[in-house]
MIKERO-174690 format. One record per residue (C-alpha): residue in three letters; residue number from 1; y, z, x. Coordinates in steps of 0.02 Angstrom, whole numbers, plus 32768, in hexadecimal, padded with zeros to 4 digits. Last residue first. Layout:
<nodes>
NODE  marpa  rolum    py    pz    px
NODE    ALA    NUM     Y     Z     X
...
</nodes>
This chain:
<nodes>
NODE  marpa  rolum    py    pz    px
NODE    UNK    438  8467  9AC7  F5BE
NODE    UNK    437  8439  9B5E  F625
NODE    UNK    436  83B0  9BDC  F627
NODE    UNK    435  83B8  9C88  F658
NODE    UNK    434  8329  9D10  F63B
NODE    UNK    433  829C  9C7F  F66C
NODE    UNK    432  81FE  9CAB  F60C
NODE    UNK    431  8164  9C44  F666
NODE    UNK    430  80E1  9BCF  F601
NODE    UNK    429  813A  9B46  F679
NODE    UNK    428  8152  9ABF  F60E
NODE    UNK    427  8152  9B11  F570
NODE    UNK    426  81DD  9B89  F5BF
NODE    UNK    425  81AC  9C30  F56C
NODE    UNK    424  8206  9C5E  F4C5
NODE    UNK    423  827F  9CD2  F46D
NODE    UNK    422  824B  9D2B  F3D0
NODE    UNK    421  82B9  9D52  F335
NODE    UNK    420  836A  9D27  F37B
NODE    UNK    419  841B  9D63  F369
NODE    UNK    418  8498  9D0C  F3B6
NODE    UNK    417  8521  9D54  F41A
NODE    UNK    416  8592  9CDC  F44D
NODE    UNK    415  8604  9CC6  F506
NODE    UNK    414  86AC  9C9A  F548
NODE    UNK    413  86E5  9CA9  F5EC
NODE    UNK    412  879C  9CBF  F610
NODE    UNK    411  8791  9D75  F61E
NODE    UNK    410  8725  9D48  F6B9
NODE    UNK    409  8768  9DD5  F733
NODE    UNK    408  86CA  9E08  F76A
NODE    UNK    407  86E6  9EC3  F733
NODE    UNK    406  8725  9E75  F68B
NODE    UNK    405  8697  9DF9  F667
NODE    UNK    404  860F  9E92  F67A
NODE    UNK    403  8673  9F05  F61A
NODE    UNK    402  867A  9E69  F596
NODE    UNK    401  85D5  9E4D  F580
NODE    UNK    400  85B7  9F15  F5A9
NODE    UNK    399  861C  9F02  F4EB
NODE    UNK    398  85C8  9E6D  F48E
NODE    UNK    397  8516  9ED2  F4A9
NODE    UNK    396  8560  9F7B  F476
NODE    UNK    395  85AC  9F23  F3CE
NODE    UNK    394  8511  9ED4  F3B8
NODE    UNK    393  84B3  9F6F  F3BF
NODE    UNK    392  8523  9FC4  F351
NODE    UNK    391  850F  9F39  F2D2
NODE    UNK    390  844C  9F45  F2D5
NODE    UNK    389  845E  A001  F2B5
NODE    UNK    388  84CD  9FE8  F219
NODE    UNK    387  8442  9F75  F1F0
NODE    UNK    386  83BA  9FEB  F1F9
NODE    UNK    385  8343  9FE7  F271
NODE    UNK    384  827C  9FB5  F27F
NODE    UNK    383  82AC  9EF4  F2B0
NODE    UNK    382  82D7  9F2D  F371
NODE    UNK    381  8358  9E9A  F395
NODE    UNK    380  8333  9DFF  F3F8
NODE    UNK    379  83C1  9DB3  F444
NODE    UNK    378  840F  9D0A  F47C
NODE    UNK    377  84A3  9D1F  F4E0
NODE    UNK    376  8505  9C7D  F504
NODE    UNK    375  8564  9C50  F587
NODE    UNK    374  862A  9BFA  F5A2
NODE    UNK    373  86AB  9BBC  F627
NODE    UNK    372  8626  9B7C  F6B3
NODE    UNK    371  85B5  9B2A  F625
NODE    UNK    370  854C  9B48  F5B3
NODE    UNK    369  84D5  9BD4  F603
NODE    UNK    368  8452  9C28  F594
NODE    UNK    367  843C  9D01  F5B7
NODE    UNK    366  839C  9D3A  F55A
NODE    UNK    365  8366  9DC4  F506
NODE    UNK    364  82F1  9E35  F4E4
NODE    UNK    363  82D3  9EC4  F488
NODE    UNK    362  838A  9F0D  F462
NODE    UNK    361  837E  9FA4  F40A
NODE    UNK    360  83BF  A012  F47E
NODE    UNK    359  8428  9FA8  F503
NODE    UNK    358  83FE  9F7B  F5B6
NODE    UNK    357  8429  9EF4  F62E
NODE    UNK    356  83CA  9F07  F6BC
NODE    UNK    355  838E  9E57  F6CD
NODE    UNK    354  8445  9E15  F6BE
NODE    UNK    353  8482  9E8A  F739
NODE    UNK    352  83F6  9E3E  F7B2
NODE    UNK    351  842F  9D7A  F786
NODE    UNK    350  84C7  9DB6  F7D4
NODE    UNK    349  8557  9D63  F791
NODE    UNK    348  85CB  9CE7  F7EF
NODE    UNK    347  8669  9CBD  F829
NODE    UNK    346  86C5  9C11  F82B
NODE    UNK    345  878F  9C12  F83D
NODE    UNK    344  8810  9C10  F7B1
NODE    UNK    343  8850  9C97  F7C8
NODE    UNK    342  8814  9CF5  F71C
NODE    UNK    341  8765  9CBB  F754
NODE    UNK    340  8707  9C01  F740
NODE    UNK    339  8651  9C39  F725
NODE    UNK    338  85C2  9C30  F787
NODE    UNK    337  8516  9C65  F729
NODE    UNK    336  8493  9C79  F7A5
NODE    UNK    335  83DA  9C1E  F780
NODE    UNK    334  8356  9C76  F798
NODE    UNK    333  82C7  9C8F  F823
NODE    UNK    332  8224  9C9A  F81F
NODE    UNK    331  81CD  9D13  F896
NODE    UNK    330  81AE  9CC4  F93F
NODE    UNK    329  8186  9D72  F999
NODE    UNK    328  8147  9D61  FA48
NODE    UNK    327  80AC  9D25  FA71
NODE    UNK    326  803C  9DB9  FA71
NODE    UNK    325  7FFD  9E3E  FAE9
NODE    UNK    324  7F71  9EC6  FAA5
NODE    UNK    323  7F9A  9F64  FB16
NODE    UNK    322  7F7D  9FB0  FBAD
NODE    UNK    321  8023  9F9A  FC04
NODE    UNK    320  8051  9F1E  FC83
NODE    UNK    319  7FAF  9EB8  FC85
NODE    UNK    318  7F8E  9E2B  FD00
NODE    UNK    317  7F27  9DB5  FCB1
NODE    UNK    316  7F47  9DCE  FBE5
NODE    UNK    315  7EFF  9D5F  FB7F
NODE    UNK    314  7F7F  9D41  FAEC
NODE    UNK    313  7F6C  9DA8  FA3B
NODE    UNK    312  7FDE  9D23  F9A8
NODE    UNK    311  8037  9D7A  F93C
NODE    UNK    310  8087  9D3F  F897
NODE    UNK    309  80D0  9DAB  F84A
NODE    UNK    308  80BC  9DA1  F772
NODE    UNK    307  8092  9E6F  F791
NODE    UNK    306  7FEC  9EBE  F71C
NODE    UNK    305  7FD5  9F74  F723
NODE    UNK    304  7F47  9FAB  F779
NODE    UNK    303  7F5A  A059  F74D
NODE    UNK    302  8014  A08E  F728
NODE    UNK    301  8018  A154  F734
NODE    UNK    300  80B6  A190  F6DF
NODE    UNK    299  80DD  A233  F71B
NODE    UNK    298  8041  A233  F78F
NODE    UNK    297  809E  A1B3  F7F6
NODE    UNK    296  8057  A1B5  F8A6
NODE    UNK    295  7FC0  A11F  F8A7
NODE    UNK    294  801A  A0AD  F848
NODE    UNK    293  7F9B  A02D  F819
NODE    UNK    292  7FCD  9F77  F82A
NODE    UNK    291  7F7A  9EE3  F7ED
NODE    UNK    290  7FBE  9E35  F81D
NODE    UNK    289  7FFE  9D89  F7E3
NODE    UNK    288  7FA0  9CEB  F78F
NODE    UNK    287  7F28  9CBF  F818
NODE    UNK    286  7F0A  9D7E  F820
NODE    UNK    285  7F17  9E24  F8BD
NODE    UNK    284  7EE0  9EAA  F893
NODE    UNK    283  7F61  9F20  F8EC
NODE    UNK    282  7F47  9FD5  F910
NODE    UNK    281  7FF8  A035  F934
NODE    UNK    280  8010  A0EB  F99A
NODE    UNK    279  7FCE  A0CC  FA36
NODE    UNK    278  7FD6  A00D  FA15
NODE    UNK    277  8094  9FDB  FA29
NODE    UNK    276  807A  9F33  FA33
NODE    UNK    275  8098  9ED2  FAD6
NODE    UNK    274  8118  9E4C  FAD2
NODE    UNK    273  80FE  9D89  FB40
NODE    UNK    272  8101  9D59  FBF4
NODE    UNK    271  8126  9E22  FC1B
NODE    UNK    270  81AB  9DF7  FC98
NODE    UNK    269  8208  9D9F  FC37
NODE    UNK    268  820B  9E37  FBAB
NODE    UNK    267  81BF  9E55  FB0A
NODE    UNK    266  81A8  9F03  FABA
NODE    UNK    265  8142  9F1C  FA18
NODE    UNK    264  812D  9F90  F981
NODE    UNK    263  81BF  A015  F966
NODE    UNK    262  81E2  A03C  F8CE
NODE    UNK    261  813C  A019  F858
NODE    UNK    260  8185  9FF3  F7A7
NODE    UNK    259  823D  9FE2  F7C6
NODE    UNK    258  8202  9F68  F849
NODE    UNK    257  8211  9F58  F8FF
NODE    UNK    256  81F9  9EC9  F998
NODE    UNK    255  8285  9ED6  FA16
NODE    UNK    254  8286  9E47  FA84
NODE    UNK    253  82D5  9E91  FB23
NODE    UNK    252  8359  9E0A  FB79
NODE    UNK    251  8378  9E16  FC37
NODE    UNK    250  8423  9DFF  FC8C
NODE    UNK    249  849E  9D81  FCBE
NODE    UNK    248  84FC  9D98  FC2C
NODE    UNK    247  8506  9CD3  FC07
NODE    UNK    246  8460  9CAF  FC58
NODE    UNK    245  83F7  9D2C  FBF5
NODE    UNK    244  8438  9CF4  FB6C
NODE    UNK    243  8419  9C2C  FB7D
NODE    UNK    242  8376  9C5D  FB99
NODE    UNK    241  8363  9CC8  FB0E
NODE    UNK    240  83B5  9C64  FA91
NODE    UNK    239  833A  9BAC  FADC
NODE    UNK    238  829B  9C23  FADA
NODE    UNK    237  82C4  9C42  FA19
NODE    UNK    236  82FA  9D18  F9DC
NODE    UNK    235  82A7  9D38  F920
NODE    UNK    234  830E  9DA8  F8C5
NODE    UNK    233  8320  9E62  F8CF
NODE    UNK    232  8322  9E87  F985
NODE    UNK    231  8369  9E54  FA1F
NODE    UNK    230  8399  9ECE  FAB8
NODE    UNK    229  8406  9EA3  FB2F
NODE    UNK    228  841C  9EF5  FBE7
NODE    UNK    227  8462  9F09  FC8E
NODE    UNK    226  8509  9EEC  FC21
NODE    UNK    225  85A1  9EA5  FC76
NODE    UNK    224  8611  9E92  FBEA
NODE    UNK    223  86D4  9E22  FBDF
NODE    UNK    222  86C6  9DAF  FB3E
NODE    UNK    221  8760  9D3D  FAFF
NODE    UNK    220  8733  9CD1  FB9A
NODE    UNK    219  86D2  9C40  FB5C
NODE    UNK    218  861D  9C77  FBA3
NODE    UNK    217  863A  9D1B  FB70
NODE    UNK    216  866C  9CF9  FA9F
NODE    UNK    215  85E8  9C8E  FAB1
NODE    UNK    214  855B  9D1A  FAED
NODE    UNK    213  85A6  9D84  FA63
NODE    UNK    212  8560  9CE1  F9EE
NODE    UNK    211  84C9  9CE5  FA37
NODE    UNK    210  84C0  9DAC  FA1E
NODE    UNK    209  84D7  9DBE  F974
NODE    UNK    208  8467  9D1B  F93E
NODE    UNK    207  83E6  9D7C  F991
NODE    UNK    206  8404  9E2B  F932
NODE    UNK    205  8455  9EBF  F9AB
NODE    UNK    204  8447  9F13  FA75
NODE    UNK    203  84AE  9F1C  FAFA
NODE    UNK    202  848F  9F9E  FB76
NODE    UNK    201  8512  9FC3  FC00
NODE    UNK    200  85A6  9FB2  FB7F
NODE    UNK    199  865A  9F9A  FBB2
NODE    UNK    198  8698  9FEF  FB1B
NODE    UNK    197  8757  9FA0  FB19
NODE    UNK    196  8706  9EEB  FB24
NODE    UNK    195  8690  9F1C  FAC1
NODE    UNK    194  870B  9F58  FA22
NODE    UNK    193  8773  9EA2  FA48
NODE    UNK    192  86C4  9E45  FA2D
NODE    UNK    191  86B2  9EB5  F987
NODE    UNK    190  8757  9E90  F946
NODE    UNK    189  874E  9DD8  F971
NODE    UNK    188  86A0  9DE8  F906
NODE    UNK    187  86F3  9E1A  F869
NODE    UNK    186  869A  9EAD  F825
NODE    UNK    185  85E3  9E9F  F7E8
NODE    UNK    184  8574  9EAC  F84F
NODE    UNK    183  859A  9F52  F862
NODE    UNK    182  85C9  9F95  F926
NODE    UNK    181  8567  A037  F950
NODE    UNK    180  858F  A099  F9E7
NODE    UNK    179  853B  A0FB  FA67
NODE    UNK    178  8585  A141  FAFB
NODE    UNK    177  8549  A1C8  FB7F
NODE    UNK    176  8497  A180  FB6E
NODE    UNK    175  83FD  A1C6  FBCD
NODE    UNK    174  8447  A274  FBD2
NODE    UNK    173  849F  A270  FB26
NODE    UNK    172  83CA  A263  FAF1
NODE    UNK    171  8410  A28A  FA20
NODE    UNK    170  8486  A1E7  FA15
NODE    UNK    169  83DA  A174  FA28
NODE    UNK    168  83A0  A1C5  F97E
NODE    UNK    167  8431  A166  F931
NODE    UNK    166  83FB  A0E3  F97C
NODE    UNK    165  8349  A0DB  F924
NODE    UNK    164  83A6  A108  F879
NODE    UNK    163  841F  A065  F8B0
NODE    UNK    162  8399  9FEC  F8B0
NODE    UNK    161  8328  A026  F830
NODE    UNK    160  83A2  A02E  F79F
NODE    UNK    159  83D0  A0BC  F72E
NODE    UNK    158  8494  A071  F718
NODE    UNK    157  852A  A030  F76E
NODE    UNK    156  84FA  9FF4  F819
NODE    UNK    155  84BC  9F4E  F805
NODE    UNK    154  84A4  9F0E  F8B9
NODE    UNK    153  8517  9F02  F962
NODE    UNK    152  84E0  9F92  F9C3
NODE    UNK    151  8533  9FC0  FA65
NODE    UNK    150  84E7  A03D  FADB
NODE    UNK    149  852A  A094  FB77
NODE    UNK    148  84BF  A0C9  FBFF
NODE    UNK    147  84BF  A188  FC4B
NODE    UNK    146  841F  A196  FC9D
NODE    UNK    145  8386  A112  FC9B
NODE    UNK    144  82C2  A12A  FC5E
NODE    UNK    143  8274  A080  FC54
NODE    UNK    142  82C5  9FF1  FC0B
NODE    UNK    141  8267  9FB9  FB6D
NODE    UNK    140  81F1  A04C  FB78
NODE    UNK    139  8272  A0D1  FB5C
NODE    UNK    138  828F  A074  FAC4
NODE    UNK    137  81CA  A0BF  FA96
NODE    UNK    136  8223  A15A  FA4F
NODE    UNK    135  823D  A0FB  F9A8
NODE    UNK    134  8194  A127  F934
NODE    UNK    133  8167  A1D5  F979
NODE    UNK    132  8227  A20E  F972
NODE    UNK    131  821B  A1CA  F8B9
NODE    UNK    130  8175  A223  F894
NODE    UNK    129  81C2  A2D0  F8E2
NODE    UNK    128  8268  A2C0  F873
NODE    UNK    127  81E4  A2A6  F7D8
NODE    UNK    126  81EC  A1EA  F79A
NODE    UNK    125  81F2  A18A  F6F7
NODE    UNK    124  81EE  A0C2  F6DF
NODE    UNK    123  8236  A079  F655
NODE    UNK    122  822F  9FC8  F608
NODE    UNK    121  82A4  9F3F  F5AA
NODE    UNK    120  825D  9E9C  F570
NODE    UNK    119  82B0  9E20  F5C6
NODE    UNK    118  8202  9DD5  F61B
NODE    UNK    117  8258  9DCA  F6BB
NODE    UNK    116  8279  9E6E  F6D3
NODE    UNK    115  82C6  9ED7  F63B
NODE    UNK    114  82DD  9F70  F6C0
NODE    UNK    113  82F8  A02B  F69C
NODE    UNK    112  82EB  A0AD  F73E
NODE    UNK    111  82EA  A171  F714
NODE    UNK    110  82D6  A204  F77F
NODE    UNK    109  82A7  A297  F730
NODE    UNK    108  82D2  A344  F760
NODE    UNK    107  8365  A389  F6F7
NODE    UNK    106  831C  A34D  F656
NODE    UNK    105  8341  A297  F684
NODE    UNK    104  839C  A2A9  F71E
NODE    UNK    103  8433  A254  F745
NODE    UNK    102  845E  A218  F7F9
NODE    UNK    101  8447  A159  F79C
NODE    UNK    100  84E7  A17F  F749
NODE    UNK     99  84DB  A10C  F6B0
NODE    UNK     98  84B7  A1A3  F64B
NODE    UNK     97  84EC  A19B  F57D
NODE    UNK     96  8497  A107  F549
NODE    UNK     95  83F6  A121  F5CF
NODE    UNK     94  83D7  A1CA  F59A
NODE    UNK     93  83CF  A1A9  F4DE
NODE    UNK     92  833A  A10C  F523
NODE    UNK     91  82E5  A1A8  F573
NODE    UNK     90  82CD  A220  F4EB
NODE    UNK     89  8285  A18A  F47A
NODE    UNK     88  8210  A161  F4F9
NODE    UNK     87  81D3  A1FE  F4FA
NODE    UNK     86  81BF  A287  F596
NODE    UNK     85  81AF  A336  F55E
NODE    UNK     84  8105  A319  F54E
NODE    UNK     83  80E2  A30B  F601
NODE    UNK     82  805C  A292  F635
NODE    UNK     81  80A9  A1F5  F604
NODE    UNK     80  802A  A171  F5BF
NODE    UNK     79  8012  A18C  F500
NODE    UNK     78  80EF  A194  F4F4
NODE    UNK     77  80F1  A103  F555
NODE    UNK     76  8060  A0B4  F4E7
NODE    UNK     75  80B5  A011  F49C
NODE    UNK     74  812A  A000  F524
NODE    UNK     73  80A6  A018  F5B6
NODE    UNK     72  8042  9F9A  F559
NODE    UNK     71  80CB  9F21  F559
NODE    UNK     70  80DA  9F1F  F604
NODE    UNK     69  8031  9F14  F61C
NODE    UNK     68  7FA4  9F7D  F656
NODE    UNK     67  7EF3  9F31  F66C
NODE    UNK     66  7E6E  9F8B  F653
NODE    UNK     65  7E08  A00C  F6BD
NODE    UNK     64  7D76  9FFE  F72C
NODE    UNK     63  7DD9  9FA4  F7BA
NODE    UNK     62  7E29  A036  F7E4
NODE    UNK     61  7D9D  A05B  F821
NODE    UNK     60  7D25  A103  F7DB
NODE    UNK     59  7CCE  A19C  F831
NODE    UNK     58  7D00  A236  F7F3
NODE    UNK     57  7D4F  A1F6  F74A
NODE    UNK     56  7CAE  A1A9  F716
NODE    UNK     55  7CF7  A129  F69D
NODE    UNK     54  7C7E  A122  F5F9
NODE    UNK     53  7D09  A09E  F5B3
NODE    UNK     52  7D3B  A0D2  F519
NODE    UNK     51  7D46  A18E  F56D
NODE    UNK     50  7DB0  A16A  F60E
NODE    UNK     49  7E25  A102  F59F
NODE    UNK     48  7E38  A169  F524
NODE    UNK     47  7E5B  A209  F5A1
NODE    UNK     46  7EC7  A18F  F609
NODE    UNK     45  7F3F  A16C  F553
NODE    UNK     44  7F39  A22D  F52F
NODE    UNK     43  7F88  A251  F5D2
NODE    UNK     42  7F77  A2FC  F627
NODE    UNK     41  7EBC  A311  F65F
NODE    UNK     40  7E74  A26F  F683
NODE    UNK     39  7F19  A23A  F6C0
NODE    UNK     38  7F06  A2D1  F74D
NODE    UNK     37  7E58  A298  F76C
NODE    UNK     36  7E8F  A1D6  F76D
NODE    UNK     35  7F1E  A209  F808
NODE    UNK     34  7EA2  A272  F852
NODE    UNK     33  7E23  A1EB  F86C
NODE    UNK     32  7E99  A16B  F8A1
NODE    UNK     31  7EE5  A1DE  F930
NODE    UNK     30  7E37  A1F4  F97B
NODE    UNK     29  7E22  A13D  F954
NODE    UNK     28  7EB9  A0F1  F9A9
NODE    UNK     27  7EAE  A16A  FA40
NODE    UNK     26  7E0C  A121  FA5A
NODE    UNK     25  7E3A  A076  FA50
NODE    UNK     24  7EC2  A0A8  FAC6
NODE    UNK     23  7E31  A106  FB41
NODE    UNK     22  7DDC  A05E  FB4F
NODE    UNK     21  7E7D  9FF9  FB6A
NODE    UNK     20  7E94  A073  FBF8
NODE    UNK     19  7F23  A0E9  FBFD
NODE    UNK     18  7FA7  A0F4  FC86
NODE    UNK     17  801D  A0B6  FBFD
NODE    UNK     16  7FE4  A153  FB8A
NODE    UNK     15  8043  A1CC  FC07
NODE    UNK     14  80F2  A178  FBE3
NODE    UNK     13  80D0  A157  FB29
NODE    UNK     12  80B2  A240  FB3F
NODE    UNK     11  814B  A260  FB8E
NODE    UNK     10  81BC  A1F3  FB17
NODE    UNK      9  8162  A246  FA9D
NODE    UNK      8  819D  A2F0  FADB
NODE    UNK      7  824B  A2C0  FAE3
NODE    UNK      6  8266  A25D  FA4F
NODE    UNK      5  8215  A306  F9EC
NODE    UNK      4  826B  A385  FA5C
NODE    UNK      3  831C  A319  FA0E
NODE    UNK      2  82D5  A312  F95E
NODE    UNK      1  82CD  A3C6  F958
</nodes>
């Protein structure tokens, strides 16, 4: 199913590019329309919404509904979703015993988790036609071309966005003969030696990932040719991608996605900035982030719900696609815990396996550098369980702690679990950073 899905919706993104930006506008209220219709109908939280606010479902904007936060999708998941089989409750027992994103929730759900910036953990819930819908736009990125090979350098052991949209990659064998996953996680000599072996034709991972592959080639310990990279994840500079580009001697795609939205943007050289994925996104676009309504999930319909990206539309002279173009992505960026490993020599930890760290229970937390030998983990546990509960979920916590330490070879590096009632922005900034360091 999901295979006629990618393939068909691959068919139909192609068509909409020789669209207007009249007839996308269009598009984005037909689609609109029957998205709130079908809400009106099946979710108790649209049927409120529709009523308390007099919303004529049969000629409305997006813009005549609230805001929809994070924490608002939390707090009424089980309001929102618009089959009743699907509960929050349901899905967090999923996500201990599955870390196979191939898994289906109730043998036809996708599902993707993410803390985000924000560390407060989130899910997002997808049939296998919403999830073709939401990732066949890669054929975008590089046009439609046989038998490539992909390598994906990302978090790879879990429900996350990344690797679910690869995974779905493995399903068109025509387009690529080889697709492999590399975690973030395992010592990067064994994932330069795994490349070298590979010989990829596509390239594709986090920023940090690939700057530090393009290293490994510029000092000889890396042997690739790809016609290809593809960055996405965490916010790529002008200097990385030049410097990139240059190493490989090939183009770099920036990849803009979210848990929330999949696929959203494409950016490439020859664009002069990224063009959002409009036919099946509408963006408000705000001083303080944007507003994006997800114009193909009617599992869990997310009407302008409220992003902390920052976007900034560009005046487009020469148009490659029909579409609102932006600067590219300059989302805030993290610090990266290095640590000293086993051998002695400096590796690091993907800011991106920190952000999809996930535990029941745990409702935020955040990851504090000391030093290059030793971290902290401050965390906010759910106050409604019992204390047998609360022990489990420390016990969990100080375990992936240790999974994560092991795979990196970092037995060395010590760390603390502290338990925390609330966890604050930077005062400075007003912003939440996930790691912070002494």
């Amino acid at each position: 199913m999901l295979l006629f899905s990618l393939l068909k919706q691959a068919l139909i993104n192609k068509k909409t590019l020789r669209f207007s930006k009249e007839q996308i506008k269009k598009l984005q209220r037909k689609k609109f329309l029957t998205l709130v219709q079908y809400a009106a109908e099946h979710s108790r939280y649209y049927q409120n919404i529709i009523t308390q606010n007099n919303i004529d479902i049969t000629n409305c904007r997006p813009e005549d509904f609230p805001l929809l936060t994070k924490e608002k999708l939390i707090d009424h998941f089980d309001e929102i979703v618009t089959n009743k089989q699907i509960t929050k409750e349901k899905i967090s027992k999923f996500l201990q015993t599955s870390k196979d994103s191939n898994d289906l929730f109730l043998n036809k759900y996708y599902v993707i988790h993410t803390s985000g910036s924000s560390g407060t953990i989130g899910y997002y819930v997808y049939s296998q036609k919403e999830l073709a819908q939401g990732i066949a736009y890669s054929t975008r990125v590089n046009g439609i071309k046989l038998f490539q090979k992909i390598a994906f350098i990302a978090a790879t052991k879990g429900h996350f966005a990344g690797i679910t949209m690869l995974n779905a990659a493995r399903k068109l064998p025509i387009l690529y003969t080889d697709v492999q996953a590399f975690d973030i996680n395992s010592p990067f000599a064994t994932i330069i030696e795994k490349l070298n072996g590979m010989q990829p034709t596509i390239l594709s991972g986090y920023a940090f990932a690939l700057k530090k592959l393009a290293d490994a080639q510029l000092h000889g310990k890396l042997h690739i040719k790809p016609i290809l990279l593809q960055s996405g994840g965490e916010p790529l500079s002008t200097q990385d991608k030049i410097y990139i580009q240059k190493t490989f001697a090939a183009p770099v795609a920036n990849i803009y996605a979210s848990s929330e939205h999949l696929f959203m943007g494409i950016g490439r050289d020859s664009f002069n900035g990224m063009y959002l994925m409009e036919d099946n996104l509408y963006f408000e676009f705000q001083a303080n982030g944007i507003r994006v309504t997800n114009l193909f999930n009617y599992t869990l319909p997310l009407i302008r719900y409220q992003m902390s990206d920052q976007l900034e539309p560009m005046n487009d002279i020469s148009p490659k696609m029909p579409f609102t173009k932006v600067k590219e992505i300059v989302g805030r960026n993290e610090y990266v815990p290095i640590f000293i490993n086993d051998k002695n020599e400096e590796d690091f930890i993907s800011p991106i396996l920190l952000v999809e760290f996930f535990v029941k229970n745990l409702t935020q937390f955040q990851f504090h550098l000391i030093d290059k030998n030793h971290f902290i983990f401050k965390a906010c546990i759910d106050t409604g369980i019992k204390e047998q509960e609360r022990e489990e979920t420390v016990k969990i916590i100080k375990n992936k702690l240790h999974g994560i330490l092991k795979e990196k070879l970092m037995n060395n590096v010590k760390f603390e679990i502290q338990i925390v009632k609330h966890l604050w922005a930077d005062p400075k900034t007003g912003k939440f950073r996930l790691i912070t360091k002494a």
